[in-house]
KOLLUM-150737 format. One record per residue: residue in three letters; x, y, z of N, C-alpha, C in turn. Coordinates in steps of 0.001 Angstrom, whole numbers, plus 500000, padded with zeros to 6 digits. Example, Ala and Ser with C-alpha at 12.3 -4.5 7.8 and 13.67 -1.06 7.14 Angstrom:
2
ala513190494310507800512300495500507800513200496700507800/ser512850497750507080513670498940507140512900500030507870/
***
This chain:
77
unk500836498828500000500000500000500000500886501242500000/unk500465502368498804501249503333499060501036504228500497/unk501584505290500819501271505862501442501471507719500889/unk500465508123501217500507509921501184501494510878502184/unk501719511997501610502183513005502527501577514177502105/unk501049514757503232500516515759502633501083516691504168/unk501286518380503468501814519357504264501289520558503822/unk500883521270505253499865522877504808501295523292505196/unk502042524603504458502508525606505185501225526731505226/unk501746527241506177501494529166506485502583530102506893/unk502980530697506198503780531428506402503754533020505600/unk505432533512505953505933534636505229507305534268504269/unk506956534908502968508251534752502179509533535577502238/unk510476534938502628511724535807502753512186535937502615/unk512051536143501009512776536842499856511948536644498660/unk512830537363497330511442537256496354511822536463495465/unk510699535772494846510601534283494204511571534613492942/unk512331533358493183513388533159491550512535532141490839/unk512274532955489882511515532195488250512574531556487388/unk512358530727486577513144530474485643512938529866484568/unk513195529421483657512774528749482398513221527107481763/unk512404526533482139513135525186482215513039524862480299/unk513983523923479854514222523005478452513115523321477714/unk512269522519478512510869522457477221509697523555477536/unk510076524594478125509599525929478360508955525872479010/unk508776525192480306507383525202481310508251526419482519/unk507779527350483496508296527553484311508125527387485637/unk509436527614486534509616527186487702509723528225488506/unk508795528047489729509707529375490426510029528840492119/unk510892529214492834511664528860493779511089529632494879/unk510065529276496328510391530449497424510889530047498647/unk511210530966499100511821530468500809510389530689501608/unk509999529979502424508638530329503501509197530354504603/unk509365531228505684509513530888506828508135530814507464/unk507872529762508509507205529503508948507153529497510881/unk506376529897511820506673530433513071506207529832514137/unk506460529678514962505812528826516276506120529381517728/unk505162529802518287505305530941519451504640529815520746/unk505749529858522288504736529250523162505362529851524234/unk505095530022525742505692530397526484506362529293527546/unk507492529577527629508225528680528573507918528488530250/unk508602527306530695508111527196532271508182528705533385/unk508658529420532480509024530293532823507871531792533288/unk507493531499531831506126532153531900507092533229530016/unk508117533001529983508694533617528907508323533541527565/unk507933534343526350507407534181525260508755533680524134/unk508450532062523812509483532005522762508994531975521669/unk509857531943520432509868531987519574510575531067518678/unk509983530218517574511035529037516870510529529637515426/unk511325529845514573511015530077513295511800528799512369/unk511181528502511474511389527333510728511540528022509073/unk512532527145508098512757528045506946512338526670506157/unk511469526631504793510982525725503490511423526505502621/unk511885525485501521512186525583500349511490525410499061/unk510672525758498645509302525609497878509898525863496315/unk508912525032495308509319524731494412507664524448493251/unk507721525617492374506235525760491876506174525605490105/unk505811524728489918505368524085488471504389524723487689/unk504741525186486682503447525293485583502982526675486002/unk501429526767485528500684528168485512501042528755487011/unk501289527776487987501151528325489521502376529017489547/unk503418528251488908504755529106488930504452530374488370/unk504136530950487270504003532042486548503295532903487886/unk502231532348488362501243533305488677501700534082490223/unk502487532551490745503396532858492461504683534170491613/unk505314533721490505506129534820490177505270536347490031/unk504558536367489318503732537574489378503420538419490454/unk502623537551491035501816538430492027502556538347493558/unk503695537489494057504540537166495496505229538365495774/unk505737538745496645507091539318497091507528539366498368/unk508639539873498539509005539501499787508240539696501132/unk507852538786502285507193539431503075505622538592502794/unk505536538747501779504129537920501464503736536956502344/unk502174536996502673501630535336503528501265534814502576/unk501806533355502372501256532263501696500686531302502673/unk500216530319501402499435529313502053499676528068500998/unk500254527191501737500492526310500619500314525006500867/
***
């Protein structure tokens, strides 16, 4: 039996998407997401863990994440 993976980010992009043009002309575009996780320690102290993805967008979605993204942006992916 196979098995699935499936993953929501939410985040902010932090930096702006590299497009590019692959062989047989489809495009690609590249983003960084950081993603954030806030809890307070035994302490009673507010932390903070930020997490960094490497995202990778095929076809019309690529074109359209190149278009309309920029740095700072909330995605949802």
């Amino acid at each position: 039996m196979a098995g699935v993976n499936k993953v929501i980010l939410i985040g902010n992009l932090g930096a702006e998407p590299q497009s590019r043009q692959l062989n047989d002309g489809k495009t690609v575009t590249n983003l960084s997401v950081a993603t954030s996780e806030t809890w307070k320690d035994k302490d009673g102290q507010k932390q903070t863990r930020s997490e960094w993805h490497r995202v990778s967008i095929f076809g019309k979605g690529a074109e359209i994440a190149a278009k309309y993204l920029k740095s700072g942006s909330k995605v949802f992916i």
